[in-house]
N, C-alpha and C positions, 0 to 999 in steps of 0.2 A: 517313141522315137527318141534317140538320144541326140544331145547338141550336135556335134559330126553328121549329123543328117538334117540340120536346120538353119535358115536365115537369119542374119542379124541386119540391124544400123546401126554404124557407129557414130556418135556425134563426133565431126571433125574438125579439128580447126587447125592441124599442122601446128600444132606443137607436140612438148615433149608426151605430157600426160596422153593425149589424143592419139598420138603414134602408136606410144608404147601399149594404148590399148587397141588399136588395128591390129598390131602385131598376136596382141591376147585373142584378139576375135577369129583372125586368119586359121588362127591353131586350134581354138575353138568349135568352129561351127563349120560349115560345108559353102556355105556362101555369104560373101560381104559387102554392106552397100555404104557407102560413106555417103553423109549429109555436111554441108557447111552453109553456115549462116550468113548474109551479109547485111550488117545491121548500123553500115559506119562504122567500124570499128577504127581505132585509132592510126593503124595500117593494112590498107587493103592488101597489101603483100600479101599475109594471110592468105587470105583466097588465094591465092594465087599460088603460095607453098604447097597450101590443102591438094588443090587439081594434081599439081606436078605430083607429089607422093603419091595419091592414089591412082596414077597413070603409071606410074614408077611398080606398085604394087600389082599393078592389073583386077582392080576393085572396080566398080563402077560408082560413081561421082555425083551428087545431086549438091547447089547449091540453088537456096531458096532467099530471096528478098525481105528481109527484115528492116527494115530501112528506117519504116515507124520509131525504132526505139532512140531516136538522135532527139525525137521531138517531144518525150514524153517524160525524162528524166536527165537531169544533167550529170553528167559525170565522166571522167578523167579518158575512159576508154573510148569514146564516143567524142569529146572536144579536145581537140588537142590545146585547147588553148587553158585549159586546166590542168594543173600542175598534179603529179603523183605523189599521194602524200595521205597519212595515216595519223589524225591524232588521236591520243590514247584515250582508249573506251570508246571509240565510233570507228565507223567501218570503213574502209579505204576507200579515196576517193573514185577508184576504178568498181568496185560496186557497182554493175547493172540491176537498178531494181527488176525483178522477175524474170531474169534471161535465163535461167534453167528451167522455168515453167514454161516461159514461151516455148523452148528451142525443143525439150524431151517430149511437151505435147504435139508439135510440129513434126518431131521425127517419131512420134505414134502415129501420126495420119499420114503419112508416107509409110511406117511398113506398114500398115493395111493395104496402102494398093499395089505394094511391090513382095505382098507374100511373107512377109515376116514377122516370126512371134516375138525375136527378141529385138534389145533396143540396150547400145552398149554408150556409156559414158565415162568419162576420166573426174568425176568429182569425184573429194577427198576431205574428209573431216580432218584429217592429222596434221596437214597444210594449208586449212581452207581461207586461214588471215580473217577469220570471222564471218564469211557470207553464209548466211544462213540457208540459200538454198544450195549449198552444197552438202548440208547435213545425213546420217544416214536416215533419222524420221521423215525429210521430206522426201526425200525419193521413195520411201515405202509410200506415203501417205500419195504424192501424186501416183504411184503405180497402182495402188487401186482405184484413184478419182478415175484414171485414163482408160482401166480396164471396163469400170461401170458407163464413161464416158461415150464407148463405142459399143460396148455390149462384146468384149473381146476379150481375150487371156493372153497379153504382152506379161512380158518377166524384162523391168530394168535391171542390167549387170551393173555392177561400180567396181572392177576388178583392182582399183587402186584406194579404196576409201577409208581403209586401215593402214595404209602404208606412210611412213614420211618419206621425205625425194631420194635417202640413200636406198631406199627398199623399193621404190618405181625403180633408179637403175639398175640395184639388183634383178629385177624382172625381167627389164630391156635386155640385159645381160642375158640371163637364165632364154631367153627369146632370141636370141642370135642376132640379135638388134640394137646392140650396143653403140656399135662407132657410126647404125644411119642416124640412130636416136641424136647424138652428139651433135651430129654434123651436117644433118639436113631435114633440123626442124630449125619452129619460128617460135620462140618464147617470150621473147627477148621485148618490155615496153615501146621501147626505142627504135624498132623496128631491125635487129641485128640475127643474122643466119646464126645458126650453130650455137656455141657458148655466148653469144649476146654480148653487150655492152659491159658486162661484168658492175655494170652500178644503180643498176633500176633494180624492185625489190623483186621481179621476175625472176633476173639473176642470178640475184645474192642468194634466193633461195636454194635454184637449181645448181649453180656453185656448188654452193656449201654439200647439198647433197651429194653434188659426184666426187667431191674431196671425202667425203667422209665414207663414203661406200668404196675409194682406190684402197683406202688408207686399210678400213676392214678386210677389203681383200688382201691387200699384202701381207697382215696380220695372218690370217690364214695360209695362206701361202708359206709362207713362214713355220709356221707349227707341223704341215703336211711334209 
């Protein structure tokens, strides 16, 4: 059976990476289920973006209570009372310890009951600011613990985990998804729609990326 005839989840969170890969998965597969976590996150908007786009998409919606991770490690994403911030050679202070193990094993035990072999996520080693579970050896290594875990054959996607943020927009782009991407995700630390605050390292990333992927196109553009 080819993908175009199978189920996926996507992990969601209403931002950009997370969209752009709805948009991968839509094209992808035959049917789409988004998951989003709610685990105290710094802004529950979030959630609340997450719903709105995959009601906007016509996918079907699942958020699940994570709540536990406020209490079990500290950090920036989780208390707002902790400032965003990276000193050099340690990992940023928004680091959830284990939130990709949590969240991708949580969204294996949801496609099991909702029929899906696959299971799509927006990590990315090219951008990942050092979190180690965004690696590409841990998603292979948990994608087999999770397969032996259930006694099941899940295949994790990372349709973005080569890319840097000018090569996610090219995709959104190449996906006819460009200006929802832009303009009605949540990236943004600070809690700001669309291009964000333009000063949290969110941002500065995603900026930089869409400047730099205008900039290549016009280059192109130009030549043609």
């Amino acid at each position: 059976m080819g993908l175009q005839q199978e189920k996926a989840v996507v992990v969601f969170s209403g931002g950009q990476d997370s969209t752009t890969c709805l948009f991968w998965a839509k094209k992808t597969f035959a049917e789409v289920v988004t998951v989003t976590f709610a685990y105290g996150q710094r802004h529950a908007q979030e959630i609340d973006v997450a719903r709105t786009i995959a009601q906007e998409q016509n996918v079907e919606h699942h958020v699940l209570d994570l709540s536990l991770f406020s209490q079990l490690a500290p950090n920036a994403l989780t208390n707002k009372s902790m400032a965003i911030e990276q000193e050099e050679g340690e990992l940023p202070s928004t680091f959830v310890p284990g939130r990709n193990l949590v969240f991708l094993s949580m969204a294996g035990i949801l496609a099991s009951q909702v029929g899906a072999k696959h299971i799509v996520t927006g990590v990315c080693e090219t951008d990942f600011s050092g979190y180690p579970d965004c690696r590409d050896a841990f998603i292979k290594s948990l994608n087999v613990t999770l397969n032996l875990s259930m006694d099941d054959s899940f295949v994790i996607h990372t349709p973005l985990m080569w890319l840097d943020k000018a090569e996610t927009w090219k995709m959104a782009d190449e996906l006819h998804s460009f200006s929802y991407v832009r303009d009605r995700t949540l990236t943004c630390y600070e809690g700001v729609m669309g291009q964000g605050c333009g000063e949290c390292p969110a941002c500065e990333l995603r900026n930089q990326g869409l400047q730099r992927y205008q900039e290549e196109k016009r280059q192109q553009e130009g030549l043609s």
